[in-house]
Structure formats: C-alpha cells, structure tokens
C-alpha positions in Angstrom: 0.0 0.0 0.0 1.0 3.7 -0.9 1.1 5.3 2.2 0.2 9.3 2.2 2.6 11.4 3.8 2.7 10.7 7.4 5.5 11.7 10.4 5.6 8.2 11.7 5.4 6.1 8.8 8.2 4.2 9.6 6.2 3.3 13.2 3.2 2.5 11.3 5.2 0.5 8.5 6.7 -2.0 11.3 3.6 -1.7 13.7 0.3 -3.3 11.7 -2.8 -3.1 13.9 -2.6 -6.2 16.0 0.6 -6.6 16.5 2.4 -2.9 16.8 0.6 -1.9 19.9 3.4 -2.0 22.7 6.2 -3.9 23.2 4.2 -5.4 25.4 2.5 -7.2 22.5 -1.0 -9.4 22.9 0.6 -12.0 20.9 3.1 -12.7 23.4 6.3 -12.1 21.2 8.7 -9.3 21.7 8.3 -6.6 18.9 10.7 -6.3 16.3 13.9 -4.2 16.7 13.1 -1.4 14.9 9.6 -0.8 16.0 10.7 -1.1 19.3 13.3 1.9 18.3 10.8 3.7 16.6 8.6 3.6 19.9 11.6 4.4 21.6 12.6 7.3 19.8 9.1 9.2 19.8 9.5 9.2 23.5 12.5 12.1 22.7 11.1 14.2 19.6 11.6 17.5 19.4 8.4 18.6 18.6 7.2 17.5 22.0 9.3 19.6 24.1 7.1 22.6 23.6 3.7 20.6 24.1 2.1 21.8 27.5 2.8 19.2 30.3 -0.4 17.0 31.1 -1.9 17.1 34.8 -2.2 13.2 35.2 -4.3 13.7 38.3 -6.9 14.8 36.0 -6.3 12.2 32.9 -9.2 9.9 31.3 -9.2 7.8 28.9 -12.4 8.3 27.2 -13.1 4.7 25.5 -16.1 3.5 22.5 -18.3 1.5 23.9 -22.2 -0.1 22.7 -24.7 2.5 22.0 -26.2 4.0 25.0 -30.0 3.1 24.2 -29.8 -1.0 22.3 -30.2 -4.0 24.5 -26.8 -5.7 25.0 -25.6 -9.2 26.2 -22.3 -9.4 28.6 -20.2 -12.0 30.0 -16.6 -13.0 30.5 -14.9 -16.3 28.7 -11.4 -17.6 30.1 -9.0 -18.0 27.1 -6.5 -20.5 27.6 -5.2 -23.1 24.8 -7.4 -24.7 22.9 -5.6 -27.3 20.6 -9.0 -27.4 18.2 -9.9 -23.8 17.8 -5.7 -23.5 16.8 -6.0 -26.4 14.5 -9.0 -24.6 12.9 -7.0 -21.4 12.7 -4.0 -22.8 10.8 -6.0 -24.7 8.3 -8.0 -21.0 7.5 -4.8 -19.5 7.1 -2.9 -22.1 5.3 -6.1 -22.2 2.9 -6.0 -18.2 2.6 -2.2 -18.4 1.7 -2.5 -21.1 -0.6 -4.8 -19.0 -2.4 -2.8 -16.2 -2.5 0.2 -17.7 -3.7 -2.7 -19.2 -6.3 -3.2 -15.5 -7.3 0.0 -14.3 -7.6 1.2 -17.0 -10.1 -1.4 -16.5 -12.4 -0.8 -13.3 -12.6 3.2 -13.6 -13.4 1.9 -15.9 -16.1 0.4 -13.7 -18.1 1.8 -13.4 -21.2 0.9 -9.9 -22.4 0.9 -6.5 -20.4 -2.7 -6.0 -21.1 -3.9 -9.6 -20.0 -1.3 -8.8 -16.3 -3.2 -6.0 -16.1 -6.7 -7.4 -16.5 -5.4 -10.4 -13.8 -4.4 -7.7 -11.4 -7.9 -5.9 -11.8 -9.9 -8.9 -11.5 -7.8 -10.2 -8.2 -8.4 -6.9 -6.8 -12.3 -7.3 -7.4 -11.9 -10.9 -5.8 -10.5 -9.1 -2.8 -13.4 -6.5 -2.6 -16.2 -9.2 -2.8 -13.9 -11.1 -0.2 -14.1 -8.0 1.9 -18.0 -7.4 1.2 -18.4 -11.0 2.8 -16.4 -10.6 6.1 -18.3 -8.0 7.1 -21.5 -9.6 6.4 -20.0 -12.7 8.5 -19.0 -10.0 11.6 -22.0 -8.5 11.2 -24.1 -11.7 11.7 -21.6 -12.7 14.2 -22.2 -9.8 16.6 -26.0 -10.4 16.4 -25.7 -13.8 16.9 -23.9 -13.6 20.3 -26.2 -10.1 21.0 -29.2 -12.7 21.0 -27.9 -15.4 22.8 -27.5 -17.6 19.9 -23.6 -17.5 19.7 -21.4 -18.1 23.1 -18.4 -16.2 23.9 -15.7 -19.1 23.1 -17.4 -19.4 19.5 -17.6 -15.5 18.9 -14.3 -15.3 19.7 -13.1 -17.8 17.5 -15.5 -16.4 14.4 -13.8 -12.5 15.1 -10.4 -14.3 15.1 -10.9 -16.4 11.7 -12.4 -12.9 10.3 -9.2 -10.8 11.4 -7.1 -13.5 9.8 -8.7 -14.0 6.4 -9.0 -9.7 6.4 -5.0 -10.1 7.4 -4.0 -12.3 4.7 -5.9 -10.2 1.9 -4.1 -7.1 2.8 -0.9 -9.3 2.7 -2.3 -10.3 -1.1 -2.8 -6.8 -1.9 0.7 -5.7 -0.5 1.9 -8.1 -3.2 -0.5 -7.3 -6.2 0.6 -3.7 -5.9 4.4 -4.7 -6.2 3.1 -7.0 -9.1 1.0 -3.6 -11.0 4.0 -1.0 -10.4 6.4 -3.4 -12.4 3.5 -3.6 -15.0 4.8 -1.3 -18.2 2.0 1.6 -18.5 -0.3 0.3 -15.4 0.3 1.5 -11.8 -2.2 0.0 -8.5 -6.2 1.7 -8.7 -6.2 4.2 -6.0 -9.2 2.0 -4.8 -6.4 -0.8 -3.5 -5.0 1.7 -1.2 -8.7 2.5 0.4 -9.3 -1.9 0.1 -6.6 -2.5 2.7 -7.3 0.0 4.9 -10.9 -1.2 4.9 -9.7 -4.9 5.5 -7.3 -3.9 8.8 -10.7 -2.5 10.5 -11.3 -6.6 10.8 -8.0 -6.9 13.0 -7.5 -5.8 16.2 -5.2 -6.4 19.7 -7.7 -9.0 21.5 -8.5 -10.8 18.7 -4.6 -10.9 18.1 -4.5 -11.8 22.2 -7.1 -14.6 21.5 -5.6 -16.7 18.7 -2.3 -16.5 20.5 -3.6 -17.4 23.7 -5.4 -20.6 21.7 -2.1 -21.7 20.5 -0.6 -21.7 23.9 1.6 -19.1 23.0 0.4 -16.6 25.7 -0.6 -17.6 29.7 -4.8 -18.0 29.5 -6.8 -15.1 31.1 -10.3 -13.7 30.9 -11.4 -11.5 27.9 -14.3 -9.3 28.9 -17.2 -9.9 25.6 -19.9 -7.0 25.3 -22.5 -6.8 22.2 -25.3 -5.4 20.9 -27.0 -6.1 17.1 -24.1 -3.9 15.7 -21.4 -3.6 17.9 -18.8 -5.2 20.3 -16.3 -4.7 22.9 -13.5 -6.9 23.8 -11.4 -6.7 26.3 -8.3 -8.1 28.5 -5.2 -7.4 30.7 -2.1 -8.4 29.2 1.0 -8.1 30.7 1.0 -5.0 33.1 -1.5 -3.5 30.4 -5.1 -2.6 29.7 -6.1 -3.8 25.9 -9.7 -3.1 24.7 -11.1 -2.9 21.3 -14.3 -1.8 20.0 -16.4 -2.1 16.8 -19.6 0.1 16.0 -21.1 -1.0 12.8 -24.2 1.9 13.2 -21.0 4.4 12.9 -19.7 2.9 9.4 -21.4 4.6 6.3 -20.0 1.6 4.1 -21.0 4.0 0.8 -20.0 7.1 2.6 -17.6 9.6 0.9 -14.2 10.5 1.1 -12.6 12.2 4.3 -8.8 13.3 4.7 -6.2 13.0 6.6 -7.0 16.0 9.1 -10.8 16.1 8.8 -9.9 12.2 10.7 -7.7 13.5 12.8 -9.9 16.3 14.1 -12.6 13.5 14.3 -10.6 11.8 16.5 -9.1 15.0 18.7 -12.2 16.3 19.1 -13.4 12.2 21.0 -10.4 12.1 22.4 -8.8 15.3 23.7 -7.2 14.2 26.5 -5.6 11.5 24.8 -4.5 13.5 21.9 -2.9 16.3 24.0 0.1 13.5 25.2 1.1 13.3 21.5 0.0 14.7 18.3 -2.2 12.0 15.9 -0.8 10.6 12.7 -3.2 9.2 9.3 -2.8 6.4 7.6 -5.4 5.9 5.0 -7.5 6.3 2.1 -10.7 7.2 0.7 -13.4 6.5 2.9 -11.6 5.3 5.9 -8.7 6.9 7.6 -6.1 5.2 10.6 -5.7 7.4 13.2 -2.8 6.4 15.9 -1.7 8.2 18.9 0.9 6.5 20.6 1.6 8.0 23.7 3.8 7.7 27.2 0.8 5.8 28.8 -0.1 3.2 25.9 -0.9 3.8 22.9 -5.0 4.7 20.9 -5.9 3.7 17.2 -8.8 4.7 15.7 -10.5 4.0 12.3 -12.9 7.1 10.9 -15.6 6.9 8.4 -15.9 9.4 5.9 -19.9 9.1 5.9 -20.5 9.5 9.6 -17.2 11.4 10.5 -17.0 9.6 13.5 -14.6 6.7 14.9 -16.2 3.3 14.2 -13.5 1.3 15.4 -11.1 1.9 18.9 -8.4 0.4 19.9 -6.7 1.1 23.4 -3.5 0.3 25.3 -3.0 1.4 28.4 -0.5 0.9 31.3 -2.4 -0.1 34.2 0.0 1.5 36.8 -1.1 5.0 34.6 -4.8 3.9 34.6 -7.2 6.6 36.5 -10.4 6.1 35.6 -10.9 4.3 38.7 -13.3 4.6 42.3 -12.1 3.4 45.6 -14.2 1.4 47.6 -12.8 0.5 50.9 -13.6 -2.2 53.7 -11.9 -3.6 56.7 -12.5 -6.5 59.4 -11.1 -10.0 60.2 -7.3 -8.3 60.2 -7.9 -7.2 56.7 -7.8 -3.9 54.9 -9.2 -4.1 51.2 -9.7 -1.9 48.9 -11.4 -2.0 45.2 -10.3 0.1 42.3 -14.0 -0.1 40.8 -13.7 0.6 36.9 -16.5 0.7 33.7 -18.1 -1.8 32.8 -15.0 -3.9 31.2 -12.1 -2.0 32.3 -9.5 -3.1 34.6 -10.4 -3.6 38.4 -7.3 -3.7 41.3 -8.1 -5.4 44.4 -5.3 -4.6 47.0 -4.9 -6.1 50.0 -3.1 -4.9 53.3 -2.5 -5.5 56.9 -5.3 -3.8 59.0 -2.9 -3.1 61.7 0.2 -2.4 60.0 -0.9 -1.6 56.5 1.7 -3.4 54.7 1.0 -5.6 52.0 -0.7 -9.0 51.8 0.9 -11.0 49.5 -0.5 -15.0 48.4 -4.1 -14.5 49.6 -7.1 -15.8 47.0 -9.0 -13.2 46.2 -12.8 -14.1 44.4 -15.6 -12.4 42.6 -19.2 -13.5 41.8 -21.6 -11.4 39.4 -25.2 -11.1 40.3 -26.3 -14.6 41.5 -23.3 -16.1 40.3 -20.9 -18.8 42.1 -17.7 -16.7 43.1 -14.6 -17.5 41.0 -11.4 -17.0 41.9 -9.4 -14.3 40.4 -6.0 -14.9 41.8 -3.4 -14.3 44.6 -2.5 -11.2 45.8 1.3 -10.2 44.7 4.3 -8.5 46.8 2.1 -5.5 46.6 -0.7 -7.3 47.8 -2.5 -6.6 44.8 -5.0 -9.0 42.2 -6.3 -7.6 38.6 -9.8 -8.4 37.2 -12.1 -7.0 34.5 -15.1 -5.2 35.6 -18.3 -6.7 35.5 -21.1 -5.1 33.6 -23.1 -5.6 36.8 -22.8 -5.6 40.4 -20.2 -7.8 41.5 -18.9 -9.5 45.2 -15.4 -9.7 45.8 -14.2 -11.7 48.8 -10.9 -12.2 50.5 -10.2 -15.5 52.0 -6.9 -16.4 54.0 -8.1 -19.3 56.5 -9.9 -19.1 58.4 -9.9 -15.0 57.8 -12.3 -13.9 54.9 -13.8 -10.5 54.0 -15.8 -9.3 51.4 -17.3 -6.7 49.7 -20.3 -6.4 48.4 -22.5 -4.3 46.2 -19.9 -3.3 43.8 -20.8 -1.6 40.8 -19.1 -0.5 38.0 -18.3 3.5 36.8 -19.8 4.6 34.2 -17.7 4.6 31.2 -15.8 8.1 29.9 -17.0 7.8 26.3 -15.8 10.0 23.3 -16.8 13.5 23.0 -18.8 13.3 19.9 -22.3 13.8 20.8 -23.5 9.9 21.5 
C-alpha cells in the first residue's frame, strides 16, 4: 500500500494493527527491533518539548463503547489453549495463503501486459467481494452472540478467523501492488490503497491476544465480551496492560464519501482530547476510511474514521495499568484485613489490593474471588508483593471476597463506573 505522507510512517510500517501496539505485544512475542526503536525514539522528539505538560491527576481515557440506548448481552470467557480452535485457525490461514500464492502466479503468467493487467484488476475485485463477505459474517456474528445464539468461546473464534482471512488479503494486496507497479503503462487503482485499509478495521489487539492465547503461546486469562446487534467490545489485561477494542457497525457509512487525513484527525481529537494532548495524531489511510494512531507515554490509541459519519467506528486502546485513573475506591476492613477495590466501567481493569489492617503493609499469596449477580464466586487470583490482584469489571454488580483461612472479607454491592466515552455527541 502507498502510504500518504505521514510523520511516523516508519512506526506504522513496522507496527500493523494487531501486533504494533506496545512492546508489550497481545501476541506474546517481543516486537521487532526497529519498531521497538521507533517507539523508543518518539519518546524524545523534538516537537514534544514545547507541548504543555499534562496534569495526570486529572487524565481519562475516554473509551467506545455499545450505543447507550440498544439491549446488550455481557459476560466474560477464560481464554487458555485450545488445541481445536488452533487447528482450525492454521487450516483457515494455510487455505488463505494457498490462495494467495494461487493468485499471484497466475498473474506472473500472463503473457501480455494487457492480459497482467486485466489479472491484477480482477484479483483486486476478488478481494473487494472477499471484503464485502467478512463483514457480512462480523456483522451476523455480533447479532448472533447479542441474542444469545452464539457463546463467547465461539464468537471469539469467528472474530479471530475474520481478522485473519481480512489479514491475509491485505498481505495479497501488498503483493499485487508490487506486481502492477512493475507492469509497463499500469500503476495500482487508488481503490487498493482504500481496500486495505478497509480490511485492517477486521483486525485488532484482543482478537490478536485470542488466537495467541489458543495456540498456547500466551498464559490463558479472561477476555471481557460485550454486544449489541451492531457492535462489540472486547477486552483483557495483558501483561501490566489494559487492551480493549471496539467495533460500531451503526458508525460505518459503508458507501459514505471520502474524508482526509486532518478532517480524521480532528474527528478523533475532538473524541479524544485528552488522549490527543500526550502526542499529536498521525493518518494512515484512504478514501473513505482513515487510521488514526496516537501512541503516547501511557499506551498507545488507534482509531478508524468513516468518511460518511465522520466519526470513529472502530477503537483500539493500550494502556499501562500502573497509569490507569479512571478508577473509584471502595474500601472495607475486618477479620485483620484492609481491602480496597479500584471499581472501573463496565469492562475495564479492576485492582483489588490487599493490606495489613494493623500495619498496613501488603498481603501478598491470599485468593481473592468475585461472583456477578447470582453467580458462584470465581477465583481471580493471589495477591502479589504488593498485595495486589487484577480483574475485568463486570457489567453488573459484583462481590469480591478475600479469604486467607480461616480470615475472609468481602465486599459487596460493587458496581461499575460509568464509562468516559468519546466526545462526539453519542
């Protein structure tokens, strides 16, 4: 893909939407060299000097979420290894590369410049009906699981096989447009550059989490699942970090015109502006959809902008959970115990920490659970040297309870915060 004039190009280059997030990276493998020195060298820019310094005591992250007035279903799935779902994965992709590799011969053997040309037009028309399908299966996958008819584990696993297929086209087209700029008189359709950038709104830092966690290639953990009829959120704490993506189909004029570089970075400054005042945005993009990054000292926001609705359709968030303040304190003590909760929206990260009531030093190797509603409680782990245990917040009230026989203490009532959305008018 020819990408328009962008500062961090190079970032972008070596950091494609799932993987380039952080170096802390959902797929459990350490980011390549020079992304990691691309992150490491925005941290020192010059241009950033002169930006005003940010009062972190008053930061939010302002996240997408499901429209405020649809019905929506919630629930949690652990995602650990899962030997069939990776089998399933690997015999999508192999297929999808099979076919490319299908593609790209027949092209090379054409024998005349016109019939390469007429090759490379009709893969890339294969690609756009292949792109019209995916998001008819997302689509149908998100009301599926909205109406009960789809569980977590398997929505998961459709939303992976989707963000594959989408990856591997965008591969395809990476090599189609090498294959039409060494065609004599023919150069790529400006429409391939706005193709891929449609297919990378299929990919995303959970799913990415979710096929790697499958494999066995990242520890298992809970992935927080929200839906409605045309939207979803996903989220999970990876490594020391909060990752969440969202997906708003009602926000996604499909036949909507073009938008630019700056009318989608003002889209997203304007939803964001807290966000965008720790570093200034950068496009990637085409046509009707733009990529809008903003990686910053706390994490690290993408969004995807539709030039029908000029608004963000798609979110993805990093975010270091030491730097995380979008957070209310609940406190309780008894049985020896001091507790506190760092209640969060519904989805976002939740730290239990757990201290001496006397002394108020740490707790360290004491279970800590949490039931939702009715529910059985389920542990969420042992407290560290800080005494501390992460969870994702319910989107309902919740229990926790401390238990270090025969001491226990709970909490109950807990309810989540409501969620800083975007500034755009929802």
């Amino acid at each position: 893909m020819r990408a328009l004039p962008i500062s961090l190009a190079v970032l972008l280059l070596l950091a494609p939407i799932a993987g380039a997030v952080s170096p802390a990276a959902a797929a459990g493998a350490p980011p390549h060299p020079a992304a990691e020195s691309a992150i490491g060298a925005l941290d020192g820019v010059d241009e950033d000097r002169d930006r005003p310094q940010v009062d972190t005591g008053n930061l939010t992250f302002r996240t997408l979420s499901t429209p405020v007035d649809v019905d929506t279903r919630f629930g949690s799935e652990r995602r650990g290894a899962d030997l069939g779902s990776s089998i399933g994965f690997a015999v999508d992709e192999t297929d999808s590369a099979m076919e490319t590799a299908a593609v790209i011969e027949r092209i090379e053997g054409a024998e005349t410049s016109a019939e390469r040309q007429r090759r490379i037009l009709s893969a890339i028309n294969r690609v756009e009906r292949a792109e019209v399908t995916l998001n008819s299966r997302q689509a149908e996958a998100f009301n599926a699981h909205a109406t009960g008819n789809l569980s977590n584990r398997a929505l998961l696993d459709e939303l992976v096989r989707i963000a594959a297929t989408a990856r591997e086209y965008d591969e395809r087209l990476d090599e189609i447009d090498a294959l039409a700029e060494e065609t004599d008189g023919f150069s790529s359709p400006t429409r391939l550059d706005e193709l891929q950038v449609a297919l990378q709104v299929y990919e995303g830092p959970v799913r990415d989490y979710a096929l790697s966690a499958a494999r066995g290639a990242t520890p298992a953990t809970s992935v927080y699942v929200e839906s409605s009829e045309r939207s979803i959120v996903l989220a999970t704490i990876v490594d020391g970090e909060y990752v969440r993506e969202v997906f708003r189909l009602d926000r996604w004029d499909r036949g909507g015109g073009s938008i630019s570089n700056t009318e989608a970075i003002n889209a997203t400054s304007e939803a964001y502006p807290e966000t965008v005042s720790l570093r200034e945005p950068d496009a990637f993009g085409a046509g009707s959809v733009q990529r809008i990054t903003v990686p910053h000292e706390f994490g690290l926001l993408r969004t995807f902008v539709s030039g029908g609705t000029e608004q963000v359709f798609v979110e993805h968030q990093r975010i270091a959970l030491g730097a995380f303040p979008d957070t209310e304190s609940v406190s309780e003590s008894g049985d020896g115990f001091n507790v506190t909760v760092d209640r969060s929206y519904a989805g976002g990260p939740v730290t239990v920490t757990v201290r001496d009531d006397e002394t108020g030093e740490p707790v360290r190797d004491v279970t800590v659970t949490k039931s939702v509603g009715d529910g059985d409680s389920r542990t969420i782990g042992t407290t560290d040297a800080d005494g501390a245990v992460r969870t994702l917040s319910p989107a309902e009230s919740y229990r926790v309870t401390v238990v270090d026989e025969p001491r226990a203490l709970f909490i109950d009532n807990l309810d989540p915060i409501a969620t800083p959305r975007p500034i755009d008018g929802e």
